[in-house]
N, C-alpha and C positions, 0 to 999 in steps of 0.2 A: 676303048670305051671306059666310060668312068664306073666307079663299082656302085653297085645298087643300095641307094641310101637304107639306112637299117631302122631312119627313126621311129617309125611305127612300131616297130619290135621294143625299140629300149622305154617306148613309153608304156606298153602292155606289161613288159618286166618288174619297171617303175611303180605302176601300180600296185600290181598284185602285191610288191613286197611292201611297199607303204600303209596298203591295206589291212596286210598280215600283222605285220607290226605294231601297227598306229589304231586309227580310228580312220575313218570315212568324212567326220565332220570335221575330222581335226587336220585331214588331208587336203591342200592347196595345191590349184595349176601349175603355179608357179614352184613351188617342193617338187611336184611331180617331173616336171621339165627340169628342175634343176637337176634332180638323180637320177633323170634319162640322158643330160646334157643334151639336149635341144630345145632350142627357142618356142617361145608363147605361139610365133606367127605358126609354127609346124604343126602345133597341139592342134590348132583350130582347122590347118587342112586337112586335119586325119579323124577331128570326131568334134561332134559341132558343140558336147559339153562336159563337164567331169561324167555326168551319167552314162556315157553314153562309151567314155572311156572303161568305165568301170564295167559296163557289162560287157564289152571286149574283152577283159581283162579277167574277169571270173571263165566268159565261154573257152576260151585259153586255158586256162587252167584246170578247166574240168575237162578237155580235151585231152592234155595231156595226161590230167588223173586216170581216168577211164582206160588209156593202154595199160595201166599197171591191174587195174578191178580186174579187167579182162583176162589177165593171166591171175589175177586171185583167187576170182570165181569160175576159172575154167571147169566145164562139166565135166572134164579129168577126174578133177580133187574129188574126192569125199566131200560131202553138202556141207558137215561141220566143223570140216577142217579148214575148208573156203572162207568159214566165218571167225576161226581163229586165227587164220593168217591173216584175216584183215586188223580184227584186232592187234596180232602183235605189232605189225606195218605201221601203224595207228602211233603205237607205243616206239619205235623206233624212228620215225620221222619226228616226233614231238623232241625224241632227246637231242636231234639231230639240230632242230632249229631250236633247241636249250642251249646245245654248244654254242653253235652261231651267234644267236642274242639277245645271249644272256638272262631270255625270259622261254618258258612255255607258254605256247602260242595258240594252244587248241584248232580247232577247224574253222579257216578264214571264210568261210558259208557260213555257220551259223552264226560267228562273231558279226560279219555285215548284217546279217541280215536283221538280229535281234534291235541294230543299232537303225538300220533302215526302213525298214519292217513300216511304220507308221507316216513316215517321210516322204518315198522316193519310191510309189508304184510301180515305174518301169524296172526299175534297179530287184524292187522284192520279186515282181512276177518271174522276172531270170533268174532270181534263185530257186525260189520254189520250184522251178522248172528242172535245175539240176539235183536238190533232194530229193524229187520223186523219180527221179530217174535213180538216183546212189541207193534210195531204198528197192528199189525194184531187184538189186542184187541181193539183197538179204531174202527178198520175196523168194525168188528163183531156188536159194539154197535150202530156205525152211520147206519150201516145196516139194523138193527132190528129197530129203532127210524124212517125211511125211511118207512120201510113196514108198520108200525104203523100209519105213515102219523102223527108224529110227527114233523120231519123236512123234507125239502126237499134234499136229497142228490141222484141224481141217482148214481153217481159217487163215491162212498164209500170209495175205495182204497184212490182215489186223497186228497177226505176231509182229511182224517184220518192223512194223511203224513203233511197238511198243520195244522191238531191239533197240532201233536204230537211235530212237529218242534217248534209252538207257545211255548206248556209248556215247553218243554227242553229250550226252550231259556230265557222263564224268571227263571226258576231254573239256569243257568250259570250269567244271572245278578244277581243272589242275593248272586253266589258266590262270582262274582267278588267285590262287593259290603260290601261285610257280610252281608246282609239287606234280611230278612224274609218279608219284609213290598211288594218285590218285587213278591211276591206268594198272599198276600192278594187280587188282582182282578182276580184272573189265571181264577174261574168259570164264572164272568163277561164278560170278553174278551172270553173265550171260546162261551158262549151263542149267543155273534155276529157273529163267525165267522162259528157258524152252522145255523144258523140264527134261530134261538129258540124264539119262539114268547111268550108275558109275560102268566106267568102263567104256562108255562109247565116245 
């Protein structure tokens, strides 16, 4: 028996990194096929349009992100430790794809989405569907640090949305920027805005 074609894989791979990379408007079927190497006629039996590849392509990748959250924010860890492993994770996969190319890349969510956002409904409502799910980790942790009577949060949901926006937003300055340097205080600035008192 012949081996099982892979091209749905290389076009989802395709994506995401032309995504990460590039832009969304500036990305073509035909770029995409080219850097999956398979033809236009395959694209179309596997997804009937860029949109349709691209939310493949994010549910993929947050699929595989979420194995890694899950061992981040395991209820093992410490609530705020959970949240400083994320950040550092955050700061080492940025330098990781600075090696790579040649640029820092920020979070390919909020970069689509800022760019989509006004455009391409189907495409925003799948992201916002995996931000509210990526914040719900932060939820879970300021939660457990609360009951702990580590920090004061009654209000969990609210903290969480006012983190999670903090670090996305210094991740999109150091794309804007190229500058890793802009992730260097992300646990600092976090500890104020939970209000973490020293030592914990």
């Amino acid at each position: 028996m012949g081996r099982t074609s892979t091209a749905k894989d290389r076009l989802i791979e395709a994506v995401l990194e032309l995504l990460w990379t590039g832009s969304y408007g500036g990305t073509s079927v035909d770029q995409i096929c080219d850097r999956a190497g398979v033809k236009k006629g395959s694209f179309y039996h596997f997804f009937e349009s860029k949109t349709a590849l691209a939310i493949a392509g994010v549910e993929h990748g947050w699929t595989e992100h979420r194995k890694k959250l899950d061992q981040t924010f395991s209820p093992v860890v410490p609530p705020l430790e959970r949240i400083w492993r994320c950040f550092r994770e955050f700061r080492e996969e940025q330098g990781e794809m600075q090696a790579k190319h040649g640029r820092v890349l920020g979070c390919p969510v909020h970069s689509l989405g800022a760019e989509v956002s006004t455009t391409d409904d189907q495409l925003r409502d799948k992201l916002q569907e995996i931000l509210a799910q990526f914040i719900r980790y932060y939820e879970s942790a300021i939660r457990d640090a609360h009951f702990q009577g580590v920090i004061e949060a009654p209000d969990a949901p609210a903290l969480a949305r006012i983190l999670f926006a903090y670090g996305e937003g210094l991740l999109l300055h150091a794309r804007i920027w190229n500058d890793l340097s802009h992730l260097d205080a992300m646990e600092a600035g976090a500890r104020r805005i939970l209000g973490v008192k020293d030592g914990e």
